[in-house]
C-alpha positions as CSV (number, residue, x, y, z in Angstrom):
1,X,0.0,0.0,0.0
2,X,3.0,2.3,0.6
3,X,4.4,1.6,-2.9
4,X,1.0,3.1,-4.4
5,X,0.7,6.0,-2.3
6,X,4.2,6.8,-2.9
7,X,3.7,6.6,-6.7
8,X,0.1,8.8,-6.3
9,X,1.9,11.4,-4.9
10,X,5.2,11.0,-7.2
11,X,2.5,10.9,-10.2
12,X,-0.5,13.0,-8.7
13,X,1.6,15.8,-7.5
14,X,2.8,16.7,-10.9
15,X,-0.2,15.9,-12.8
16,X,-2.4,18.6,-10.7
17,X,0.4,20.7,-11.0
18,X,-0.1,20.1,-14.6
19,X,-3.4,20.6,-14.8
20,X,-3.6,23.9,-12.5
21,X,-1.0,25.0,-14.9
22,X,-3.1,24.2,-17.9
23,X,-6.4,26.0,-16.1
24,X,-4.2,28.8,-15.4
25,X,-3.2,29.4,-19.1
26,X,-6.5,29.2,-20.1
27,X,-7.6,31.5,-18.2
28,X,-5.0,33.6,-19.2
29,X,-5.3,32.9,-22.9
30,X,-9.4,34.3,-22.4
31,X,-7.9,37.1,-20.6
32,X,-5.8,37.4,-23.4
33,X,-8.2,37.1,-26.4
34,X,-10.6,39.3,-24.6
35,X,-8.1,42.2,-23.8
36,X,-7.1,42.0,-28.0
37,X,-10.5,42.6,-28.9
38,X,-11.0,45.5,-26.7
39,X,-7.8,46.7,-28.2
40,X,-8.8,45.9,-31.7
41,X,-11.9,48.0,-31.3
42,X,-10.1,51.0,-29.6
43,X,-7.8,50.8,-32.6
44,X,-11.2,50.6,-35.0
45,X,-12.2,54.0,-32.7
46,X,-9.1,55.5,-33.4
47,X,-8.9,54.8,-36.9
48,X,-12.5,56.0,-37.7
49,X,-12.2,59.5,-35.5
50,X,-8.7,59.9,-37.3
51,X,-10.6,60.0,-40.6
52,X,-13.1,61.9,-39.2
53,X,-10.8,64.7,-38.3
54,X,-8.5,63.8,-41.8
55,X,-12.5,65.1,-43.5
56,X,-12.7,67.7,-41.1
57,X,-9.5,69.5,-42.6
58,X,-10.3,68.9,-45.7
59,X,-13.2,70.6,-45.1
60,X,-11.7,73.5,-43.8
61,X,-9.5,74.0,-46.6
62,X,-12.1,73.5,-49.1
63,X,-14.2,75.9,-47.2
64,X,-11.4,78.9,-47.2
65,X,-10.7,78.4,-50.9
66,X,-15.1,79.0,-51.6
67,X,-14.9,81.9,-49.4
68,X,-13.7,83.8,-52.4
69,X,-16.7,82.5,-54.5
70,X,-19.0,82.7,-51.7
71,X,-18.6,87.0,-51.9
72,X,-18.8,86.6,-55.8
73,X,-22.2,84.5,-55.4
74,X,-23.6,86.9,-53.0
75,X,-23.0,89.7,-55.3
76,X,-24.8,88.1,-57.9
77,X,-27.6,86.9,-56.2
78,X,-28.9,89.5,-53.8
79,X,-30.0,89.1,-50.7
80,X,-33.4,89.2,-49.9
81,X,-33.6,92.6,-48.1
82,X,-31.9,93.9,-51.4
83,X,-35.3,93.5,-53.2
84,X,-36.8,96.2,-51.7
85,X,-34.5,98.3,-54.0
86,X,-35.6,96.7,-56.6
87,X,-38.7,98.8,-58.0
88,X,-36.5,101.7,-57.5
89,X,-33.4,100.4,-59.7
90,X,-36.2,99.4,-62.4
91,X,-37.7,102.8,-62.6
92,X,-34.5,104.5,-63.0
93,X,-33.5,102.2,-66.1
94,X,-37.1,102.9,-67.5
95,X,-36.6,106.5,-67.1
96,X,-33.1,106.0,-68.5
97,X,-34.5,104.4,-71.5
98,X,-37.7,107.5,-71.6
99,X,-40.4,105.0,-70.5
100,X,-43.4,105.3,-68.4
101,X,-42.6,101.9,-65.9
102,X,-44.5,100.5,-63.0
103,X,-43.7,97.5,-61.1
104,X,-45.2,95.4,-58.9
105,X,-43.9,92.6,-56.7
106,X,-45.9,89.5,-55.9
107,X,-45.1,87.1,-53.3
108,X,-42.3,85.0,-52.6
109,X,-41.4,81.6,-52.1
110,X,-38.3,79.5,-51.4
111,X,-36.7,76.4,-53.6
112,X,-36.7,72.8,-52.7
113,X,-33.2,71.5,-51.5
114,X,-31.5,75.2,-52.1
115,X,-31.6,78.3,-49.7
116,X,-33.1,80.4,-53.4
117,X,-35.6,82.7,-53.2
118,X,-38.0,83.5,-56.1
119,X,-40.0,86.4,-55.9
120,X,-42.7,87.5,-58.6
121,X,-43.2,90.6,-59.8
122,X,-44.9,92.5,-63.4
123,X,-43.7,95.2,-64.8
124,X,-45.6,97.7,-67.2
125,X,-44.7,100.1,-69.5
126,X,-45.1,102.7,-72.2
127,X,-42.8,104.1,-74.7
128,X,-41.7,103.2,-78.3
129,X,-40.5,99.5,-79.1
130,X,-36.4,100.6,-79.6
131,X,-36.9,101.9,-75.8
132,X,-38.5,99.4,-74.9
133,X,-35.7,96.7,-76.1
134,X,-33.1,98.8,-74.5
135,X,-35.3,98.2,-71.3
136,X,-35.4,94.5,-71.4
137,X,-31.7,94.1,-72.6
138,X,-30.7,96.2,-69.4
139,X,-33.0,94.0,-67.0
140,X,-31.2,91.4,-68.1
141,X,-27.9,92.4,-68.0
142,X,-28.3,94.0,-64.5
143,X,-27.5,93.6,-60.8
144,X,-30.5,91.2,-60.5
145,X,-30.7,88.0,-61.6
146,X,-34.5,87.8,-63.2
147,X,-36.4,85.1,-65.4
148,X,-38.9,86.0,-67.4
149,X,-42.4,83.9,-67.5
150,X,-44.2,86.2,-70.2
151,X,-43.6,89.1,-72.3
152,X,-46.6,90.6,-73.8
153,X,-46.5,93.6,-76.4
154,X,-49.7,96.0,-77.6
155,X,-49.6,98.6,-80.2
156,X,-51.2,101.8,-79.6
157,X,-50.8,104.4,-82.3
158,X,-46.8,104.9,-82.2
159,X,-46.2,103.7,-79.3
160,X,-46.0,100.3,-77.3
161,X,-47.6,99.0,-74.4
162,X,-45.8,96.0,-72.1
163,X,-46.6,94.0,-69.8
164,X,-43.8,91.7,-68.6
165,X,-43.6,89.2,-65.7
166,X,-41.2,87.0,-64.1
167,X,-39.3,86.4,-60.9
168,X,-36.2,87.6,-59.2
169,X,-33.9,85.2,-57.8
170,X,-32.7,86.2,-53.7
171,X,-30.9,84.6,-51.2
């Protein structure tokens, strides 16, 4: 009986060692996996707010560079508070070209998807048709960015009656 106690503790000994061992490094090895997944996804974090701030400068240079054409834009769409000058700007290139103008501006209303502004307005006018030409060549080659919707012309004696109407683009 002494011999196989002897060799359970000569074997036994080791063998739980062994295996106490083996549990330990297992244990280790999930400690392990689980700390390289935490690190993997830190590293993901890192990588995706590096980007982030890789777009953000980007972004900042692109946005200096438009600044130049930002101030171009603006001049050649004007604001919307601008428009109130508008009936007076018109009258002075009717009287420019000797016609009898009046204008009147209908309501407003914004674009879809863009921060445009498109207010309505009708213009009429009296004078001779070579006046009248120079009248609509100078709307549209003025401050103001208009489109015409109709243009309508009546002849009365020697002169010409107009009746225009379109829409001013605004910021």
């Amino acid at each position: 009986m002494e011999f196989k106690k002897r060799l359970l503790i000569i074997i036994g000994i080791p063998l739980g060692i062994c295996a106490l061992l083996i549990a330990v490094i297992v244990f280790i090895g999930f400690d392990i996996e689980s700390k390289a997944k935490q690190a993997n996804e830190q590293r993901l974090t890192f990588l995706s707010r590096l980007a982030v701030a890789d777009s953000l400068t980007s972004l900042k240079k692109d946005s200096e560079q438009i600044k130049n054409y930002y101030a171009v834009l603006e001049n050649a769409i004007p604001q919307r508070d601008r428009l109130i000058l508008f009936p007076r700007d018109i009258n002075a290139i009717g009287k420019q070209n000797n016609l009898d103008i009046n204008i009147i501006l209908g309501e407003g209303s914004g674009v879809e998807a863009t921060q445009l502004w498109l207010t309505n307005f009708k213009i009429t006018g009296n004078g001779n048709i070579e006046n009248l030409m120079n009248f609509i060549k100078a709307l549209g080659s003025g401050q103001y960015l208009i489109g015409f919707k109709s243009l309508d012309f009546t002849r009365e004696n020697d002169n010409f009656r107009t009746l225009l109407e379109g829409q001013i683009f605004s910021l």
